[in-house]
Residue, then its C-alpha position, 0 to 999 in steps of 0.5 A: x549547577x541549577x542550569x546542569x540539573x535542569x538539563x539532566x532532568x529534563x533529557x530523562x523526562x523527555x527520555x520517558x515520554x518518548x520510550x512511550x511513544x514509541x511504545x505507544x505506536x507499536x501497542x496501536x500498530x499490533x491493535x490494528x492488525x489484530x483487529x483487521x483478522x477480526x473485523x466481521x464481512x459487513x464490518x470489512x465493508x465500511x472500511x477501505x484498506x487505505x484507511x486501515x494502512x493510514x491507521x497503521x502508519x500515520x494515526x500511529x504515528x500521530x498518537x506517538x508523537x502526542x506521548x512525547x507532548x506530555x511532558x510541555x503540557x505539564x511544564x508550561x503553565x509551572x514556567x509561565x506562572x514562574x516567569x510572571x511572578x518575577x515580573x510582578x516582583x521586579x516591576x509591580x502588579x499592573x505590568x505583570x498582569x499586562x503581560x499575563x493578559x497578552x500571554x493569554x491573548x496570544x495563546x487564545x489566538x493560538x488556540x484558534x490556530x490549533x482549532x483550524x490545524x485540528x479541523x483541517x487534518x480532518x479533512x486532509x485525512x479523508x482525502x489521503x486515505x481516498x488516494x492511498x486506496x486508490x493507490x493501492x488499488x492501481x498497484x494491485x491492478x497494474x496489469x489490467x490497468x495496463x492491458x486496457x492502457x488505462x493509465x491516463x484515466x488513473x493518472x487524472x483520478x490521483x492528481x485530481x485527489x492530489x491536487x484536492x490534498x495539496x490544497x488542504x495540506x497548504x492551508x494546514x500548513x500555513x496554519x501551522x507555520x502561521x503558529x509558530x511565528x506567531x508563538x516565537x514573536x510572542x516574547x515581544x509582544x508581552x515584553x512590548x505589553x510589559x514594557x508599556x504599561x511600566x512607562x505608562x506608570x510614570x516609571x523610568x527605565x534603564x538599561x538593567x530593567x530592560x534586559x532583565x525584562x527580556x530574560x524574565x520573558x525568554x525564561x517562559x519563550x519556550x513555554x509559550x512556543x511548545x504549550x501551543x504546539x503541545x495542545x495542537x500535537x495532542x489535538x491531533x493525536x486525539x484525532x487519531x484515537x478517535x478513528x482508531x476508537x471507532x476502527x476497534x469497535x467495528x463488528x468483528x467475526x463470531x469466534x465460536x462455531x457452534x459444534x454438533x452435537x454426539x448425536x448428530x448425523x453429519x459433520x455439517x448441519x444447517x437448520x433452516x438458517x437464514x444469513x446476510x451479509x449485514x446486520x441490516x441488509x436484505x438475505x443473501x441465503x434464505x431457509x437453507x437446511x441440508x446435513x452433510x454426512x462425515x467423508x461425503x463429497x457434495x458439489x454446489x452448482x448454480x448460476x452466477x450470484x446463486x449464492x454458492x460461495x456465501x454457502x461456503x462463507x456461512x460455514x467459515x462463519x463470516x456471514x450474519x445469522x440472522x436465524x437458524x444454526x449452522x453447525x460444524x463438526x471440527x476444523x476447516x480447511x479452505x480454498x478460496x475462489x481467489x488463489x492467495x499467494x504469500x510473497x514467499x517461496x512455493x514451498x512456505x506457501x504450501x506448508x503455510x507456516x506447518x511443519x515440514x514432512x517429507x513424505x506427506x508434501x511429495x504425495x500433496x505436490x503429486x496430487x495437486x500437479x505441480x511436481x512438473x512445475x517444480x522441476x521448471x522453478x529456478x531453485x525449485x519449491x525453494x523459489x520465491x513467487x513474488x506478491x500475488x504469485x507473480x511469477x506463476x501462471x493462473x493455474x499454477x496459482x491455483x494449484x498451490x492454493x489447492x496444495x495448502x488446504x490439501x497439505x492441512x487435511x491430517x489436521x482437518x476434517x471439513x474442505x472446503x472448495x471454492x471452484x478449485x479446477x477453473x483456471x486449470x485444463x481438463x487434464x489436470x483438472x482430471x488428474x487433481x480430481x482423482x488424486x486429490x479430491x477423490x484421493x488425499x482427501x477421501x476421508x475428508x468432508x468436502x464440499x465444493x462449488x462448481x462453475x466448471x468440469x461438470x463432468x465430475x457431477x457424476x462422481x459427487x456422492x450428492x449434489x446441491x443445485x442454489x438459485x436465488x440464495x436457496x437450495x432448490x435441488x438437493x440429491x444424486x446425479x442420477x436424482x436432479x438430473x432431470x430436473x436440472x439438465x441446465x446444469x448437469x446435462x452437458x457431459x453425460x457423454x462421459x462414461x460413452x467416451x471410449x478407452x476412458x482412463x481412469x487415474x488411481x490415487x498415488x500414480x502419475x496422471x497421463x503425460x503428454x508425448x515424449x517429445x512434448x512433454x520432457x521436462x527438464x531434470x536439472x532441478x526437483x522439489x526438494x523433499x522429493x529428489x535433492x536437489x544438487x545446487x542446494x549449497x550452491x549460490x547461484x541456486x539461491x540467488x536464482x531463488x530470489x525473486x524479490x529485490x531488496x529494499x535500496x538503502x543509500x549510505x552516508x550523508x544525503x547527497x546535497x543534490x538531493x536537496x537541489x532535487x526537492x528544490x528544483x520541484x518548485x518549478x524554479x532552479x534549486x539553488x535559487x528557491x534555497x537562497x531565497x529562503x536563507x535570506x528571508x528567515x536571516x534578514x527576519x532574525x535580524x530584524x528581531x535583533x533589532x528589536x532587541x538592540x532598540x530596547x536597550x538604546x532606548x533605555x540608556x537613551x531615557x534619561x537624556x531624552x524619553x521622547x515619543x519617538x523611541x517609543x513609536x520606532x519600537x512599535x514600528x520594528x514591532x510591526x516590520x518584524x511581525x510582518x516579515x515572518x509571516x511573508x516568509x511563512x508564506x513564502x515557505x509553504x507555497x515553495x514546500x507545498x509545490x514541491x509536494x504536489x509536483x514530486x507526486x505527480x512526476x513519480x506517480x509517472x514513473x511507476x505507473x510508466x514502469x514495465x510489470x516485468x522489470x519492476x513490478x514483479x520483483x518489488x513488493x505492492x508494500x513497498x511502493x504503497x508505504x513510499x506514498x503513504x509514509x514517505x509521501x506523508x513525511x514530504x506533506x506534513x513533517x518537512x515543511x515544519x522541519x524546514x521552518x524549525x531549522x532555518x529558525x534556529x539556526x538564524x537563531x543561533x547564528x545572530x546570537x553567535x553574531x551578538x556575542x562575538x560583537x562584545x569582544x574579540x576574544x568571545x570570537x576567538x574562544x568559539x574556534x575550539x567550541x566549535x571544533x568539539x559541537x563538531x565532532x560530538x555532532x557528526x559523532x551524532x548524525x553518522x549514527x543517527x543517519x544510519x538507524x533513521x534509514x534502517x527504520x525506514x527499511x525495517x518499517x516496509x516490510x510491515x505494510x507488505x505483510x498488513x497488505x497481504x493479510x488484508x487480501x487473505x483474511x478468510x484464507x488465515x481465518x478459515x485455518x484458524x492462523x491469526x494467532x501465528x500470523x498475529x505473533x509475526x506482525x509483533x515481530x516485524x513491528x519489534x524489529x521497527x520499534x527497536x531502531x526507532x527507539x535507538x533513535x531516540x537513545x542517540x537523541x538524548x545522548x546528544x542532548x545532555x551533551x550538547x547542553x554540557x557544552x554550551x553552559x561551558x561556552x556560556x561560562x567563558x562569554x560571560x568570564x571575558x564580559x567580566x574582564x573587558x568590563x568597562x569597554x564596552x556599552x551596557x547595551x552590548x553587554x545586555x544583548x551578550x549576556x540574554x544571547x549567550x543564554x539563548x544557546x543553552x537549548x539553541x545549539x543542541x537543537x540546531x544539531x538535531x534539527x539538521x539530523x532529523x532534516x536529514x533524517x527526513x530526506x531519506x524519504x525524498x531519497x526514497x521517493x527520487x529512486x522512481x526516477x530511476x526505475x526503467x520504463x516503458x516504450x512511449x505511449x504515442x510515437x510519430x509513426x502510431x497509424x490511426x485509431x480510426x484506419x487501424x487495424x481493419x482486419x485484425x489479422x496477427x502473425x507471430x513471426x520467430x517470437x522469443x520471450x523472458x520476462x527478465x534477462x536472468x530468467x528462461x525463455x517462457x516462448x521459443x520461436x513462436x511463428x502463428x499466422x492468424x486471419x482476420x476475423x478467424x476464431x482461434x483458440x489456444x490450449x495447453x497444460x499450465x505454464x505452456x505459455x497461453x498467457x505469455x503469448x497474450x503478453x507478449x501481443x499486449x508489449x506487457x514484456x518486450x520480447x527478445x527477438x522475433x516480431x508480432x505484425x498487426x495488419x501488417x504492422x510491427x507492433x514494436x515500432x508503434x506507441x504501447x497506448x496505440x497498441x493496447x487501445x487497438x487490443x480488447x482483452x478479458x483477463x483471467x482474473x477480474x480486476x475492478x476498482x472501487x467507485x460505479x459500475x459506470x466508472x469500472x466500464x468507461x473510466x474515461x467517460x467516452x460512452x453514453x448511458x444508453x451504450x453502457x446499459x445496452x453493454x451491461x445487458x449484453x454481459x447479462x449483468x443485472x446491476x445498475x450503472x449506478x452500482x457502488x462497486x467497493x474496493x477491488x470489487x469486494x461487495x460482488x462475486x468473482x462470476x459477476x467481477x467477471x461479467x464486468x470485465x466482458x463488458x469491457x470488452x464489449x464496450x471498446x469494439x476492437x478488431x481484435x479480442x483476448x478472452x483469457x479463460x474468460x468464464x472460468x468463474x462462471x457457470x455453465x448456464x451463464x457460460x452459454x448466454x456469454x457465448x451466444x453473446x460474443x458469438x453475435x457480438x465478435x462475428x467480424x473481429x478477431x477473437x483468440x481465446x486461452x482456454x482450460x474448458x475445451x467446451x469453450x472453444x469447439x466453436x473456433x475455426x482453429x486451435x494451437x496447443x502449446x507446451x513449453x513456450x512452443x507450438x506444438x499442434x495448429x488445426x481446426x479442433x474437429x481434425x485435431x479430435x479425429x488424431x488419436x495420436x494429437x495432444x489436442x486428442x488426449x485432452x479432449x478424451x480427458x474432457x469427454x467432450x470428443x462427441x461435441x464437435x459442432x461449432x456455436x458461431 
């Protein structure tokens, strides 16, 4: 009765401490996240986004699993001070007190054990928080990586801090596992301790001391086995608080603006304010005084690095002041530089969490353009566009980031804009002009900042020149442009530009020739004309573009396990073998232990001679011996799984297509399977492995033992077993199922924290963090309840399990009683001590097995990588040299097609270009002509269906995908850097000398040290001088063929012309194709094709084109008032 109620106590006890770990994770977890929407700019930039993931998933973790040690903290001290009063009474002071001093012995060495573990997952988790940065980074950047086939470079940085983890993470766990058997020997140790002293004493023993003995220590073996793991658990969680202590007081962002005051004149007032980026870094903007009347529209200009986006930045309240006021009346709306796109449909990324109105939304998506798009979606504004807008092209991208502030104008009086019109042509830039900026939002104060389509100057009601982070030109066109002709002198030929039309607000903007332009009317915006697939699957089927998590069911396949196994480098059915073997022949040497006790004690009457004495010690020494080769054994095996698993599967994802892969399978996802996942594969599997060969040698010995007393023992385990059986499958199916669904329920998390995290100023500036705050909570609760399921089953299983084996302990010890007499005392001892051993065994080993499974699913989800497709081969026997190819640089585009997926429409139909070696050919187009697809398809990013790309007359199709892009240069339309040195971001191979570099960074005119910190995804510089990096690159690489991909969108004019004359003397030779929006940029080329809908259209030299009224090419450079300059710049 006393064992049942212990029992029930403690699985409530337990029950307790685990709701509140849970509970605990969840509290941490909605911690971190609201911290993250208040952390200040200088605050964002001591912290990485690896360490805040690591915060949200494994210190979380950590202080969870620390709750749920409370409960040994407590119990036992209580149980080891029982278990040594008992022994004082039975056996006197001197031996009680032998085995209290070899008690404290063994905790002491234990502690010292606990002290390296807390030492050591330090450091361990600094260098995992550097590679999940440096994941993540990659998997953001994946396409850029693979334009500059950079993968080798990446591949070396991750195994190198890999293998750097691995050797901390084995010597953590050889520590750990060094613990454990040294705590689960202790029993020995103090009864050997104990059992000394009494026969030192002058003491004689028997068989009924001895196992009593024994049972007074197996009474404190799981107090001595969890106190220490308890103190390690807590050291670790108390780790983890204190990164979570100085993570939540970081700097956070001012909450309050000041208002201006009734008497004010404008609705933004700045008063000689001088701000920073940190509290103690030098100005970025110094003594800025300007005041902006209510509905006015004011542009910033000025070079890169002149501190226009900091202006905008100052007014959203996320720079330091470190005097002065800045002062705004009423409530912003921001778009940023960077579109932020939200993994959703079009059509939630507009509203942006807003109420729906019809009529509103069709007059938004006519202003900003994107009724056009609309009709090409798949499932129209329905239609999800993938993390980062994957699926929409750079100025479609754009466009929905200009359609969301415009969509929020009825409920904001101050817009912000943040060079909205780079990564658009000039007639859409027009059109969005007009209807948008002049048009919606006519009533709003906007201010803009301007790197492009300076021919709008005209129409800003004032104008602000920055240089240097002051304001140095403040007033009308007509006032500044004397002053400033750098910037406002290159389109002043517009109001000349004959037949010039000017686009109300509310009309549809000038479209393109009929047979050009006809979009197809099968599917509209919703909200604008219904759409007849509404209640159709296919439609929404077709508006998926994000696959669903896989989730395998049933049991983990055994092959799985092979799998693992097999990652030693060895066969997998040998390292499993192996491994049974030693804990098994460990476990009975620990029985022999045992069972020489007992001989000795019924042999000491007849014979106390030394020799028994000194063959104990012998078994004492064998087994301490054993179990620390198998914990040796055990973490070189586990520890080359982990290493080897990571390495193969960082392959295959860096190895997978974007389009196949990338595209439809969130960044979160793949970053939580190498951080949680890869973590559970670290850390939690080889202490599961070790606990469940333990306890199960364990239970089988005591079995074994048991059985040996009587034949009808052995018997009466068949119905036993049968029911353990049941009740535990009852259990695993169960319990499988929630540990999975947790798992699938916990990805989404870190998909929504990683797109948080990449739009905080976007969520702050529309003052959302309360909405999205309540969304986080909501995906966590959805977590947190199959996880505390989980723990529900657990309990369940326990009272159960524990109930069943005091009924199985009941009949061992009923048959002892009946076959008394026939058997030796010691047999009957060791029966009765193992018997007792089952009360916690047998449960335990259930669980054990459940949450080894449990855990598997981590490998199961890591092992799907090898199942990904992937791309063509890098090198192939038939790639020409590097040095011998290509030497002209001369493409042709033979009947080219291209999807990016089989279900998805041909974004390029029929291409065939023939482009010369050395000839300067510029590419336009409205967006989502097929600019950037073409580039794509040159670059093998997307294989293409049918037709062939020839390079110097070589199909591109037949050579290895490294080959091919080492031979390309490309500037991307957006600037991709990853966090370590300007040098690193240059030459991440370490090819180039210094002096090249430096005369590189000169030629892209970027004032910055090789030396430069560049922080994550290049955070700490403008997106102008992300920008000038990436043409760096390309200077740097020398090919004979480059790819400029609207290249100085983010730049400005001034800039825009030094990186011209640059590339002029630079690329004089070599092929250049250039994507443009701003026509100015390719007047110079020898040729120019207009593209629309994935066709050709119009190919010619840009003078011809411009002298065909009736031209495409003609239209947009009338819209562009850029007719009168004609004369090439090469």
């Amino acid at each position: 009765m006393a064992t049942f109620l212990q029992g029930i106590a403690l699985n409530f006890g337990f029950f307790v401490q685990s709701k509140m770990g849970v509970n605990m994770r969840s509290i941490t977890m909605d911690m971190v996240y609201q911290k993250a929407l208040k952390l200040s700019s200088s605050a964002r930039q001591l912290t990485t986004s690896g360490e805040i993931v690591t915060l949200m998933s494994s210190d979380s973790e950590r202080l969870s699993e620390a709750a749920n040690d409370g409960l040994w903290m407590l119990m036992s001290p209580f149980t080891f001070v029982c278990s040594m009063v008992l022994v004082g009474n039975y056996f006197g002071a001197a031996p009680a007190l032998a085995g209290s001093g070899t008690t404290v012995l063994v905790l002491l060495v234990s502690s010292q054990f606990a002290s390296s573990i807390g030492r050591t997952r330090l450091q361990v988790t600094s260098v995992t928080e550097e590679r999940v940065k440096v994941t993540s980074e990659v998997l953001q950047g994946i396409r850029v990586m693979k334009f500059y086939a950079w993968e080798p470079a990446i591949t070396l940085r991750l195994e190198t801090l890999r293998q750097q983890e691995t050797t901390l993470l084995r010597r953590l766990n050889l520590f750990r596992v060094l613990n454990v058997e040294f705590l689960f020997l202790s029993p020995i140790f103090v009864g050997a301790a104990i059992l000394s002293t009494y026969i030192a004493l002058g003491n004689d023993i028997n068989s009924t001391r001895v196992f009593t003995l024994i049972a007074f220590v197996n009474m404190s073996r799981q107090a001595l086995y969890n106190f220490p793991r308890a103190i390690a658990g807590i050291s670790e969680g108390l780790g983890a608080g204190r990164r979570l202590d100085e993570y939540l007081n970081l700097d956070e962002q001012q909450t309050t603006r000041p208002v201006l005051s009734a008497a004010s004149e404008g609705a933004v007032c700045i008063q000689n304010a001088t701000l920073s980026w940190k509290a103690d870094s030098p100005p970025c903007l110094a003594s800025i005084n300007v005041t902006i009347a209510p509905g006015s529209l004011v542009m910033v200009v000025g070079s890169v690095g002149a501190g226009k986006s900091s202006l905008l930045s100052a007014l959203l309240g996320e720079m330091h002041l470190v005097c002065g006021s800045v002062s705004v009346d009423g409530t912003l709306a921001l778009v940023s530089q960077e579109p932020w796109i939200r993994n959703a449909t079009v059509r939630d990324n507009i509203l942006f969490e807003g109420a729906y109105d019809g009529d509103w939304y069709k007059a938004v998506l006519d202003a900003v353009q994107l009724h056009v798009d609309m009709k090409l979606l798949p499932a129209g504004d329905r239609t999800e566009i993938g993390e980062q807008g994957i699926n929409l092209s750079g100025g479609q991208k754009a466009r929905v980031n200009l359609a969301r502030a415009m969509y929020k104008t009825t409920q904001s009086n101050v817009l912000l804009l943040d060079d909205p019109l780079s990564a658009v042509d000039v007639h859409v830039a027009k059109a969005i002009f007009d209807q948008a900026i002049r048009g919606l939002a006519r009533h709003t104060t906007r201010i803009m900042v301007m790197n492009s389509h300076y021919q709008f100057l005209r129409q800003a009601d004032r104008i602000l020149v920055m240089e240097g982070g002051q304001i140095v030109g403040d007033g009308t066109f007509a006032e500044l442009l004397p002053v400033f002709p750098q910037f406002l002198n290159r389109h002043d030929e517009e109001d000349d530009v004959e037949e010039e039309a000017q686009v109300p607000w509310g009309m549809a903007p000038p479209t393109l020739p009929a047979a050009v332009a006809s979009a197809s009317p099968a599917v509209e915006v919703d909200g604008v004309s219904r759409r007849k697939s509404d209640a159709s699957t296919a439609a929404a089927d077709d508006a998926m573009l994000i696959m669903d998590e896989d989730r395998t069911m049933g049991t983990v396949a055994r092959k799985t396990y092979l799998d693992y196994f097999s990652h030693v480098g060895i066969n997998g059915w040998f390292v499993a073998f192996s491994l049974v073997f030693m804990f098994g022949f460990g476990q009975a040497v620990r029985i022999g232990v045992d069972w020489w006790q007992g001989h000795w004690a019924a042999s000491f009457a007849t014979s106390p001679t030394p020799l028994y004495h000194g063959i104990f010690y012998i078994l004492v020494v064998a087994a301490t011996a054993f179990f620390v080769a198998r914990c040796l054994v055990l973490v070189l095996y586990t520890s080359r799984c982990s290493e080897n698993m990571h390495n193969q599967l960082l392959q295959c994802v860096l190895r997978a297509p974007v389009n196949l892969y990338f595209d439809v399978t969130p960044v979160g996802r793949i970053l939580n399977r190498f951080a949680r996942d890869v973590d559970i594969l670290d850390s939690l599997l080889p202490n599961l492995f070790l606990d469940v060969l333990e306890t199960s040698c364990v239970l089988v010995g005591a079995l074994v033992v048991c059985a040996t007393s009587s034949v009808y023992v052995a018997m009466s385990y068949v119905p036993v077993i049968v029911v353990f059986y049941v009740a535990g499958q009852f259990f695993t199916k169960s319990s499988r199922e929630l540990k999975r669904l947790e798992g699938v329920s916990r990805s989404p998390i870190f998909s929504s924290f990683a797109e948080t995290l990449d739009g905080i100023q976007t969520i702050r500036a529309f003052r959302m963090e309360t909405r999205f705050t309540l969304q986080n909570r909501e995906a966590v609760d959805s977590n947190a309840k199959y996880l505390f399921a989980l723990v529900g089953a657990g309990r369940w299983l326990s009272l159960r399990m524990d109930t069943l084996s005091m009924g199985l302990i009941a009949v061992i010890l009923c048959v002892l009683v009946a076959v008394k007499g026939t058997i030796s005392p010691t047999v009957a001892g060791l029966t009765i001590i193992y018997s007792l051993a089952l009360l916690s065994t047998v449960q335990w080993v259930i669980r054990l097995v459940d949450m080894i499974e449990s855990a598997m699913t981590a490998v199961e989800r890591l092992l799907h990588f090898k199942t990904i497709p992937s791309e063509a081969l890098d090198v192939t026997h038939h790639d020409p040299s590097r040095t011998s190819w290509p030497l002209l640089g001369a493409v042709e585009f033979r009947n080219l097609h291209l999807r990016y997926r089989p279900d998805l429409p041909l974004v390029l139909r029929g291409i065939s270009l023939n482009i010369h070696g050395g000839e300067k050919v510029g590419i336009v187009g409205r967006t989502g002509a097929g600019k950037s697809s073409l580039m794509i398809a040159l670059f093998r990013i997307s294989e293409f269906d049918t037709g062939s790309i020839y390079i110097d007359g070589v199909d591109i199709a037949s050579i290895g995908l490294a080959t091919l892009r080492r031979a390309l240069s490309i500037i991307p339309q957006d600037p991709v850097l990853f966090s370590g040195t300007l040098r690193d971001n240059l030459d991440p191979f370490g090819e180039k000398s210094d002096a090249d570099l430096m005369a590189v960074a000169a030629q892209a005119h970027l004032d910055l040290s090789l030396s430069t910190i560049v922080a994550e995804s290049g955070s700490n510089l403008s997106v102008g001088q992300r920008q000038l990096i990436c043409i760096g690159r390309a200077l740097l690489r020398r090919s004979r063929i480059i790819v400029m991909d609207e290249a100085t969108a983010n730049v400005d004019l001034a800039t825009d012309t030094l990186i011209q004359s640059t590339i002029q003397q630079a690329f004089t030779t070599e092929t250049v194709l250039t994507i443009a929006h701003r026509l100015d940029t390719i007047l110079h080329c020898d040729r120019v094709v207009v593209l629309d809908k994935g066709q050709v259209v119009e190919c010619d030299a840009p003078s011809a084109l411009m002298n065909t009224r009736g031209s495409v090419f003609y239209g947009l450079a009338k819209e562009g008032g850029v007719l009168s300059r004609t004369q090439p710049r090469w």
